[in-house]
TINUVEX-204483 format. One record per residue (C-alpha): chain; residue number from 1; x, y, z. Coordinates in steps of 0.05 Angstrom, whole numbers. Example, Ala and Ser with C-alpha at 12.3 -4.5 7.8 and 13.67 -1.06 7.14 Angstrom:
<lumbas>
<lumba><unit>A</unit><pos>1</pos><east>246</east><north>-90</north><up>156</up></lumba>
<lumba><unit>A</unit><pos>2</pos><east>273</east><north>-21</north><up>143</up></lumba>
</lumbas>
This chain:
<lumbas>
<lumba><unit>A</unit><pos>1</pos><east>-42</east><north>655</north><up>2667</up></lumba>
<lumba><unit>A</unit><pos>2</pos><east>-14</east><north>595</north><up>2636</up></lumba>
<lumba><unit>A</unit><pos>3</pos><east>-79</east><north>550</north><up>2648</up></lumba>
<lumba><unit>A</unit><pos>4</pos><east>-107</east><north>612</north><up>2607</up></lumba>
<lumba><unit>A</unit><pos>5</pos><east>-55</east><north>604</north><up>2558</up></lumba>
<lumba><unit>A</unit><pos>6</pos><east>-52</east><north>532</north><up>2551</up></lumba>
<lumba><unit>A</unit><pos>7</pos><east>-147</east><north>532</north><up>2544</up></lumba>
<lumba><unit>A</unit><pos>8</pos><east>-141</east><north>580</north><up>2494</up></lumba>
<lumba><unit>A</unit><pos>9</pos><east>-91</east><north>536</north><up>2452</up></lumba>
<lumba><unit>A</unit><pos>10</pos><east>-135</east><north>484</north><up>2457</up></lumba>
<lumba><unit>A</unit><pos>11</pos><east>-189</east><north>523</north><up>2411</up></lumba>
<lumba><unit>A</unit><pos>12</pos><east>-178</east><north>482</north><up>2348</up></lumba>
<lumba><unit>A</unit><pos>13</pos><east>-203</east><north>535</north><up>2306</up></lumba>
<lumba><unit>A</unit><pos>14</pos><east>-140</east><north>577</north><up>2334</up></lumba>
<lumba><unit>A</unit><pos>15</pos><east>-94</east><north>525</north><up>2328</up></lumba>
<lumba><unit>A</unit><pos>16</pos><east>-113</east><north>520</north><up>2248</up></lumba>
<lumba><unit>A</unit><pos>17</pos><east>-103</east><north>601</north><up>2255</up></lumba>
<lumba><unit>A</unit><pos>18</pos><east>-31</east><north>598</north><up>2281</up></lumba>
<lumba><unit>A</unit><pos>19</pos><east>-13</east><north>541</north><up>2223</up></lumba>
<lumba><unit>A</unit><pos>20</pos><east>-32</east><north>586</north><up>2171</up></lumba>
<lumba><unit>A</unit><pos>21</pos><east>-2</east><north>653</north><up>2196</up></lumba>
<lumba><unit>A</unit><pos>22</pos><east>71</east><north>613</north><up>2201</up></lumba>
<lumba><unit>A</unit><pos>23</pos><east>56</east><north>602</north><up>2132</up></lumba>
<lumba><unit>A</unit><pos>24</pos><east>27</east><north>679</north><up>2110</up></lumba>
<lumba><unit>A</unit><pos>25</pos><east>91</east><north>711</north><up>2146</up></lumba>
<lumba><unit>A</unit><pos>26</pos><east>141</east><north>656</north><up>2136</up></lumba>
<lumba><unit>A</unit><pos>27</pos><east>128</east><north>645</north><up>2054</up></lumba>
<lumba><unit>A</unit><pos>28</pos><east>123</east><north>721</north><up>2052</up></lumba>
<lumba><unit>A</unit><pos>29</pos><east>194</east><north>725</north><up>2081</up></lumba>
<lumba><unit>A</unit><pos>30</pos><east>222</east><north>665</north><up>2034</up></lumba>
<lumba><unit>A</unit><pos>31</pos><east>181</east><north>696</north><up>1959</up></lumba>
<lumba><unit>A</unit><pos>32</pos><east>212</east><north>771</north><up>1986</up></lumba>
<lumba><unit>A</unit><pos>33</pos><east>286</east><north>737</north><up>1972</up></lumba>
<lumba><unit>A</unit><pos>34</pos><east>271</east><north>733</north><up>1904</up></lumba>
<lumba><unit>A</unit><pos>35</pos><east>216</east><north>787</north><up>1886</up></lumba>
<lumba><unit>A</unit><pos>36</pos><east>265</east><north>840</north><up>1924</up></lumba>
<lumba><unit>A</unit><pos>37</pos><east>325</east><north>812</north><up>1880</up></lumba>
<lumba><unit>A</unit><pos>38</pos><east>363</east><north>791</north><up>1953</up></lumba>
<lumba><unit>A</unit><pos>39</pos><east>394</east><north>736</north><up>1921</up></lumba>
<lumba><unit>A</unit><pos>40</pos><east>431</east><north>791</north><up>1873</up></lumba>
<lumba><unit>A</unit><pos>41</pos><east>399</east><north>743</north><up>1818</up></lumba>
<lumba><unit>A</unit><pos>42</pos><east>331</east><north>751</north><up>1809</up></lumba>
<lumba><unit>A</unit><pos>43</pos><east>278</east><north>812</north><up>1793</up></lumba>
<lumba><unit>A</unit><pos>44</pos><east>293</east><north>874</north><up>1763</up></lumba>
<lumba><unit>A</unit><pos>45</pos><east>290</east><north>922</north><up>1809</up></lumba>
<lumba><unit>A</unit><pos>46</pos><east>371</east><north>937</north><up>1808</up></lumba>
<lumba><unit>A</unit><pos>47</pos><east>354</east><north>954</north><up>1732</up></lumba>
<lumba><unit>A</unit><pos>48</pos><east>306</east><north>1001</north><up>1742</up></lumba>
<lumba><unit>A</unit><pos>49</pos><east>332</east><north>1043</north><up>1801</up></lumba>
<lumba><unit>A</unit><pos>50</pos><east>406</east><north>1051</north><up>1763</up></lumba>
<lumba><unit>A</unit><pos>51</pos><east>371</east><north>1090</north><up>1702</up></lumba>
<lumba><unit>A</unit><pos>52</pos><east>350</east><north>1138</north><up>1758</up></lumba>
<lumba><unit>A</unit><pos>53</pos><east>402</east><north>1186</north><up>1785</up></lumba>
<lumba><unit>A</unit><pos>54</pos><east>409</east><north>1180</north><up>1853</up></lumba>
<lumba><unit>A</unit><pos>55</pos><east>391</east><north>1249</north><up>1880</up></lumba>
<lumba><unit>A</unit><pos>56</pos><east>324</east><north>1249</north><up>1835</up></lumba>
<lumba><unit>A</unit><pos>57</pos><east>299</east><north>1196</north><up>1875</up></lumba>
<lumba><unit>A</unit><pos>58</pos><east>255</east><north>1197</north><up>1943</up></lumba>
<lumba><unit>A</unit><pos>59</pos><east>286</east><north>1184</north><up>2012</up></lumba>
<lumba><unit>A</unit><pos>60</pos><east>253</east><north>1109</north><up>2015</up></lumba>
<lumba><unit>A</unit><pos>61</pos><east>289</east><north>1094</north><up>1941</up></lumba>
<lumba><unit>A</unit><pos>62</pos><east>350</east><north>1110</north><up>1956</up></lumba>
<lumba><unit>A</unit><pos>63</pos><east>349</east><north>1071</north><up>2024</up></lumba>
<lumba><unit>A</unit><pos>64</pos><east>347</east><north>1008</north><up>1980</up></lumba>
<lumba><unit>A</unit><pos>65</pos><east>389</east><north>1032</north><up>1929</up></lumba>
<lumba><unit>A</unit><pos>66</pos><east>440</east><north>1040</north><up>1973</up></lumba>
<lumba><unit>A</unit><pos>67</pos><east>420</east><north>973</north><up>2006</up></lumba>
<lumba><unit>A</unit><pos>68</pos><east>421</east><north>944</north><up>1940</up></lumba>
<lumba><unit>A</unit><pos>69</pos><east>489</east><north>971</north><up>1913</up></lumba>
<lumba><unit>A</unit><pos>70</pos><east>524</east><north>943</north><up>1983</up></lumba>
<lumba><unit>A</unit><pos>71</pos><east>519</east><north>876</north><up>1963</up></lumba>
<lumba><unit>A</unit><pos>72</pos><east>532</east><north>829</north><up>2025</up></lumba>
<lumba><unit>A</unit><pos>73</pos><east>492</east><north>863</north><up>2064</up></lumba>
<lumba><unit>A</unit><pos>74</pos><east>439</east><north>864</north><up>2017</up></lumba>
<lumba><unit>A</unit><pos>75</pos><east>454</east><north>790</north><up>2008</up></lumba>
<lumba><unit>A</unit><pos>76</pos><east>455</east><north>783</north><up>2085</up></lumba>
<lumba><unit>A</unit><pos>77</pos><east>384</east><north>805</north><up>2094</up></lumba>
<lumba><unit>A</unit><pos>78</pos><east>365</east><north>758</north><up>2035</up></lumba>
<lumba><unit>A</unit><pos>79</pos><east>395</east><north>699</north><up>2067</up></lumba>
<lumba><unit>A</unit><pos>80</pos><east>366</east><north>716</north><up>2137</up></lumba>
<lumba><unit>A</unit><pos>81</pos><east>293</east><north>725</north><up>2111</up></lumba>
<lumba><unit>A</unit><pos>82</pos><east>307</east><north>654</north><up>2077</up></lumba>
<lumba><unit>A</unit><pos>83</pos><east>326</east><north>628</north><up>2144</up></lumba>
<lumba><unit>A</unit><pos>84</pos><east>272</east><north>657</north><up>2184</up></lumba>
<lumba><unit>A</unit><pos>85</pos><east>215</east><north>633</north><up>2135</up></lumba>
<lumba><unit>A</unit><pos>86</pos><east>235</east><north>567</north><up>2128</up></lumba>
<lumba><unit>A</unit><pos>87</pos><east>235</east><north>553</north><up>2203</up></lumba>
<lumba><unit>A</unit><pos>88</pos><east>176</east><north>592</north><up>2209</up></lumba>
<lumba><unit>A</unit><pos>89</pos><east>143</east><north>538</north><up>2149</up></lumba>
<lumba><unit>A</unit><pos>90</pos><east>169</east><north>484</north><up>2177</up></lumba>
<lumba><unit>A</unit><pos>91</pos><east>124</east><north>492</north><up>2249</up></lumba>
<lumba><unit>A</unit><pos>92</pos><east>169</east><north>439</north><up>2281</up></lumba>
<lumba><unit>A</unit><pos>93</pos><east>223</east><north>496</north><up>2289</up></lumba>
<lumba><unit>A</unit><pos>94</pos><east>165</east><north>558</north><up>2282</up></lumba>
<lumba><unit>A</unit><pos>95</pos><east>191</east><north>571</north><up>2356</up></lumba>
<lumba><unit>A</unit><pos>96</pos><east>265</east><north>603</north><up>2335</up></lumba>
<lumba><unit>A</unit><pos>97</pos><east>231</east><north>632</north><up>2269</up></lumba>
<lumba><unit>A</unit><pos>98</pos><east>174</east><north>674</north><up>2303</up></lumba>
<lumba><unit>A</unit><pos>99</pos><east>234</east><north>699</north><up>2351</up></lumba>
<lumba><unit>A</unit><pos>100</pos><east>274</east><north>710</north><up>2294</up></lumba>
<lumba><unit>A</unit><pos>101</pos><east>222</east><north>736</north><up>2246</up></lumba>
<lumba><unit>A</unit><pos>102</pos><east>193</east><north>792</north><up>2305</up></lumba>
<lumba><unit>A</unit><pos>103</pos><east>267</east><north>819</north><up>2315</up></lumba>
<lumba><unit>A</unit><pos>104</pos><east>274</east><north>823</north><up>2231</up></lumba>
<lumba><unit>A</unit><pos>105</pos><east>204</east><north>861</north><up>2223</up></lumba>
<lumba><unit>A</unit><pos>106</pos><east>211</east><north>904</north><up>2275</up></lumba>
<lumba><unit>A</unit><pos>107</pos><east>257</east><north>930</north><up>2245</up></lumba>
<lumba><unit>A</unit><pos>108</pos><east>231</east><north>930</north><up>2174</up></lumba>
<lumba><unit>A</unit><pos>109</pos><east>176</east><north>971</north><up>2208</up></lumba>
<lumba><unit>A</unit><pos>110</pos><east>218</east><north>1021</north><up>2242</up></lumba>
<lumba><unit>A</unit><pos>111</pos><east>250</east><north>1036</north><up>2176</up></lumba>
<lumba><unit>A</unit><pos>112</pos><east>184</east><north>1043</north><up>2144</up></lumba>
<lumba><unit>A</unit><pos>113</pos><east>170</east><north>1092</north><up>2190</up></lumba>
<lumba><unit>A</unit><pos>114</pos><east>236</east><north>1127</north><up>2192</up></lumba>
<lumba><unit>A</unit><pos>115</pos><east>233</east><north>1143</north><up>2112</up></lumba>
<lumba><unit>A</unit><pos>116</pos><east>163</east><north>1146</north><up>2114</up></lumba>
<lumba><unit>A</unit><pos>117</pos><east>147</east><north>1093</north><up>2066</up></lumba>
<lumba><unit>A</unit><pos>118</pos><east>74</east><north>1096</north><up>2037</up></lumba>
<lumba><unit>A</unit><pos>119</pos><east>23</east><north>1045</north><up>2051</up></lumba>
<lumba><unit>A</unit><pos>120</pos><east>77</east><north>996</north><up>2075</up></lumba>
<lumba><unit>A</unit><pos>121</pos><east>76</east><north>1018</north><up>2144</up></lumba>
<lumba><unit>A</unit><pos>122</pos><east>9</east><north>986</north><up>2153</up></lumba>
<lumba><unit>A</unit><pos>123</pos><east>31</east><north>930</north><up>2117</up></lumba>
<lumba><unit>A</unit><pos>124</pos><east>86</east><north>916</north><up>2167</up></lumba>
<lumba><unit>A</unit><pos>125</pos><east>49</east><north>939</north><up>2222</up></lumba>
<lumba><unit>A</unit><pos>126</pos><east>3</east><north>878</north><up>2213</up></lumba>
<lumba><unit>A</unit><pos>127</pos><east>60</east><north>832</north><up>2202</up></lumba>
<lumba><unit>A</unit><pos>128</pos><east>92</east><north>854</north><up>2261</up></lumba>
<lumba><unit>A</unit><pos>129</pos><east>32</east><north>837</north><up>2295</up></lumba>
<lumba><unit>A</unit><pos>130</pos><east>28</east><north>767</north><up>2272</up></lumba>
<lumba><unit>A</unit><pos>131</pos><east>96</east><north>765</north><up>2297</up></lumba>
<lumba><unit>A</unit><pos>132</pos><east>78</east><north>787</north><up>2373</up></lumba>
<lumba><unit>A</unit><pos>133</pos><east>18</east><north>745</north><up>2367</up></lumba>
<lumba><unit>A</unit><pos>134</pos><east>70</east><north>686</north><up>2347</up></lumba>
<lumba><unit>A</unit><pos>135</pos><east>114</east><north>695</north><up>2406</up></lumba>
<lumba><unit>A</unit><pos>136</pos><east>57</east><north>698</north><up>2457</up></lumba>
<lumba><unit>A</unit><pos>137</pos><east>39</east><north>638</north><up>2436</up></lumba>
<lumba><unit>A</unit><pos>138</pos><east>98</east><north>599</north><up>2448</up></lumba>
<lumba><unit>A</unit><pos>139</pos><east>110</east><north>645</north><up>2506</up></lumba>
<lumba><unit>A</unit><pos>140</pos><east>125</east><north>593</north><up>2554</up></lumba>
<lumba><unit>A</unit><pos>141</pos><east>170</east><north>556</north><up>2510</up></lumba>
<lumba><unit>A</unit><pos>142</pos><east>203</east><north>627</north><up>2503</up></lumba>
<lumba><unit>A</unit><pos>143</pos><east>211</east><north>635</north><up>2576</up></lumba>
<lumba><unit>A</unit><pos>144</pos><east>273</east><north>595</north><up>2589</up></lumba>
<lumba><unit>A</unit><pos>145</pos><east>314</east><north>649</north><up>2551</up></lumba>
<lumba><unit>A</unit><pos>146</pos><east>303</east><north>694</north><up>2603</up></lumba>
<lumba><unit>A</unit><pos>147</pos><east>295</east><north>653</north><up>2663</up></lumba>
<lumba><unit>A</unit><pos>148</pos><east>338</east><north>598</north><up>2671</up></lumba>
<lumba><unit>A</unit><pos>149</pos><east>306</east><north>556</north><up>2728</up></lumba>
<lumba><unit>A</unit><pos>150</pos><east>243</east><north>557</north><up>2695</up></lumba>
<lumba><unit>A</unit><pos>151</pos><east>214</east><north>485</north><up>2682</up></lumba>
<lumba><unit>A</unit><pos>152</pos><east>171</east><north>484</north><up>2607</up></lumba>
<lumba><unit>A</unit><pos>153</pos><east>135</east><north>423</north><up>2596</up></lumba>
<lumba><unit>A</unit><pos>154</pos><east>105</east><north>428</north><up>2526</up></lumba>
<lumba><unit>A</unit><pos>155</pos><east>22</east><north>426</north><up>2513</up></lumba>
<lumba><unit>A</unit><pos>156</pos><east>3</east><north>376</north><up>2465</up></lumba>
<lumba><unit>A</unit><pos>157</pos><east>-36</east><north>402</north><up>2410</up></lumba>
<lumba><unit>A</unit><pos>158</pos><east>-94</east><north>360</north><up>2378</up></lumba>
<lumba><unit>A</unit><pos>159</pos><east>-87</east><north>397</north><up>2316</up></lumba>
<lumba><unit>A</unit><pos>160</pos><east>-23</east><north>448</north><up>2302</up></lumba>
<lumba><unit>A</unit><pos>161</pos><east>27</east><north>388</north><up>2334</up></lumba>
<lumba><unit>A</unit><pos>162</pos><east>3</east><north>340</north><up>2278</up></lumba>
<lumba><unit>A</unit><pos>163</pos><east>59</east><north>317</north><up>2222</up></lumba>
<lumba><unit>A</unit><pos>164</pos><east>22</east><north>334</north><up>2166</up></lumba>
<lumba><unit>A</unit><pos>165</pos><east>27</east><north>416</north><up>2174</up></lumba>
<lumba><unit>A</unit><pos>166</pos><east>102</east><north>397</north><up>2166</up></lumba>
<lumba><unit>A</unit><pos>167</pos><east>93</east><north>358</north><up>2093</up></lumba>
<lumba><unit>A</unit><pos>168</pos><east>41</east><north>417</north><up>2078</up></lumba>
<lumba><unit>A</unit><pos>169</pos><east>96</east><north>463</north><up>2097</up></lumba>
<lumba><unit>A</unit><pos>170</pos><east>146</east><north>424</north><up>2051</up></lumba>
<lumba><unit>A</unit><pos>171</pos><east>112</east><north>428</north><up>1989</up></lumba>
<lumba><unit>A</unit><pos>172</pos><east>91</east><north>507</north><up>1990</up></lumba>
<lumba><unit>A</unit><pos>173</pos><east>168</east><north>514</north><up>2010</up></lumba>
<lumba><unit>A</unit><pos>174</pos><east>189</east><north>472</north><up>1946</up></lumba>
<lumba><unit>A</unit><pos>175</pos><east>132</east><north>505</north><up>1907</up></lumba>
<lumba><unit>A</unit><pos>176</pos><east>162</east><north>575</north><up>1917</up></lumba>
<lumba><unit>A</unit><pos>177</pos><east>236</east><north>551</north><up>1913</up></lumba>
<lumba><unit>A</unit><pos>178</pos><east>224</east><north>528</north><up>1839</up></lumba>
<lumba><unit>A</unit><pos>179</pos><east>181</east><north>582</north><up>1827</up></lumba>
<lumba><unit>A</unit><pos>180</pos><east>241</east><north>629</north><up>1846</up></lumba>
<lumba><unit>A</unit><pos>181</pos><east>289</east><north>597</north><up>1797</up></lumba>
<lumba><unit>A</unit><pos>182</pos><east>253</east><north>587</north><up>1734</up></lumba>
<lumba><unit>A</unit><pos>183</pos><east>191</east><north>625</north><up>1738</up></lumba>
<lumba><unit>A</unit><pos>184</pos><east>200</east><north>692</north><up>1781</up></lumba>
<lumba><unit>A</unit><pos>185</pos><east>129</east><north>712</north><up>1775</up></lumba>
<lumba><unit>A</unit><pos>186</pos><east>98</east><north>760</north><up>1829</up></lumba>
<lumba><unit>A</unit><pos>187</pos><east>29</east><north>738</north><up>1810</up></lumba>
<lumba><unit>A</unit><pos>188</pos><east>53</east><north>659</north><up>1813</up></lumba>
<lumba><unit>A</unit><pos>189</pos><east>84</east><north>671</north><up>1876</up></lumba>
<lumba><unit>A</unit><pos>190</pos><east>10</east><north>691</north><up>1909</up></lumba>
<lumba><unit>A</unit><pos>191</pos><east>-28</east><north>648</north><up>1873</up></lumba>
<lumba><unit>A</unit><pos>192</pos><east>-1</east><north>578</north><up>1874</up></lumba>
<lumba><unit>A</unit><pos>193</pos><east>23</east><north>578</north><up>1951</up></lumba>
<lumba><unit>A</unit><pos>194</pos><east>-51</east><north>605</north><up>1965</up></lumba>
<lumba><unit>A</unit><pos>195</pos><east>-81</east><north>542</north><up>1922</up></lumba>
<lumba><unit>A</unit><pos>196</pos><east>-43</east><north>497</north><up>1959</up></lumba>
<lumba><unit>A</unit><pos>197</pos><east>-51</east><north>517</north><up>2024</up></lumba>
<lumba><unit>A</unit><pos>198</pos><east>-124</east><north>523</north><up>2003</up></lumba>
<lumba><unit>A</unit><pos>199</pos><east>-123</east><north>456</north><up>1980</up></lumba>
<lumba><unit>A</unit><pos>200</pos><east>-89</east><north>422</north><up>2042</up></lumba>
<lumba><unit>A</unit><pos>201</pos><east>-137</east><north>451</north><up>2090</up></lumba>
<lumba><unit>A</unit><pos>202</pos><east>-188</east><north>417</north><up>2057</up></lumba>
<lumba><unit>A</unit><pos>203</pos><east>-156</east><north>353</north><up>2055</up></lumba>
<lumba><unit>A</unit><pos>204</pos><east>-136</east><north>358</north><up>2127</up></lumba>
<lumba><unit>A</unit><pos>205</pos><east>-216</east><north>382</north><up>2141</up></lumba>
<lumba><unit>A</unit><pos>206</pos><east>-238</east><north>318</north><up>2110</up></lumba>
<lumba><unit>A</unit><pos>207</pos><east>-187</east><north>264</north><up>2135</up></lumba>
<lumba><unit>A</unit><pos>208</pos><east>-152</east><north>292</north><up>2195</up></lumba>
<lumba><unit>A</unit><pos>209</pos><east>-198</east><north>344</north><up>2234</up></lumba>
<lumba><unit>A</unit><pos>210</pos><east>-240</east><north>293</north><up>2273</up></lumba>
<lumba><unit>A</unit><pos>211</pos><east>-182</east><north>235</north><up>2278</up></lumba>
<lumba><unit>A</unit><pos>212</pos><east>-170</east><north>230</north><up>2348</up></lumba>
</lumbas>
């Protein structure tokens, strides 16, 4: 299973794949802190829910109103989203974030589910795939958790193990950060991490796919 594992990795095409879905799921995570007001400082949405009374509003509303009126534990989420996508941008520490990032969504999903949120439980559905798809990838690196005699040497990767996913990572993660603080926009928040990941895959096409 693991020669399996370790051809299929090799596909360079996939390898390009699992960069960019670290970077879908992981900048979705980080822009969510400040489009979903986590940091208690950003958005609007507190505004708008308060000049609704709370028992006119559906079952999924007042789920986050609640959430949002708690405060640290709104907070809390906030800051571990933040976490998770980071790590997840970063790819040098994408291992912790996917495991991270599958136990957060799962959950997201469940509650989607559970207050039967329109439209968004496909949304999450997919994400939560990405995030399975994430840990079966690293699965071997993964395995230590649960056995601990089991040996992991890592597979070098031609293309996903190369520095400049890191940098790439960097910038969209500084991009979004200053986004956050002095330009909240939703539409911004798509658009310019999209450019520049647009943008670097190019540049990496043209000077870095054929290196080695």
């Amino acid at each position: 299973m693991y020669k399996l594992l370790n051809k299929i990795r090799d596909i360079k095409s996939l390898q390009i794949f699992t960069v960019y879905v670290r970077y879908l799921i992981g900048g979705a995570f980080v822009i969510s802190t400040f489009t979903l007001n986590k940091f208690g400082q950003y958005g609007d949405i507190n505004k708008l829910n308060n000049k609704i009374p709370i028992n006119e509003l559906p079952p999924a509303a007042v789920f986050f109103r609640v959430l949002m009126e708690s405060g640290t534990y709104w907070h809390f989420i906030g800051i571990s989203q933040l976490i998770c996508g980071v790590l997840l941008m970063t790819q040098r520490f994408s291992r912790l974030g996917a495991l991270l990032y599958f136990i957060i969504i799962l959950n997201i999903f469940i509650i989607n589910i559970a207050f039967d949120f329109q439209g968004t439980p496909l949304i999450t559905g997919l994400m939560l795939l990405a995030g399975l798809f994430l840990l079966l990838w690293d699965i071997e690196a993964l395995l230590p958790l649960i056995f601990n005699r089991y040996k992991f040497e890592k597979q070098s990767l031609q293309i996903a193990d190369q520095a400049y996913w890191i940098y790439l990572g960097l910038v969209i993660l500084i991009s979004i950060f200053l986004l956050g603080i002095f330009y909240p926009s939703f539409y911004l928040f798509l658009i310019v991490p999209f450019l520049e990941g647009l943008v670097g895959f190019i540049i990496f096409s043209i000077f870095f796919w054929n290196k080695k």
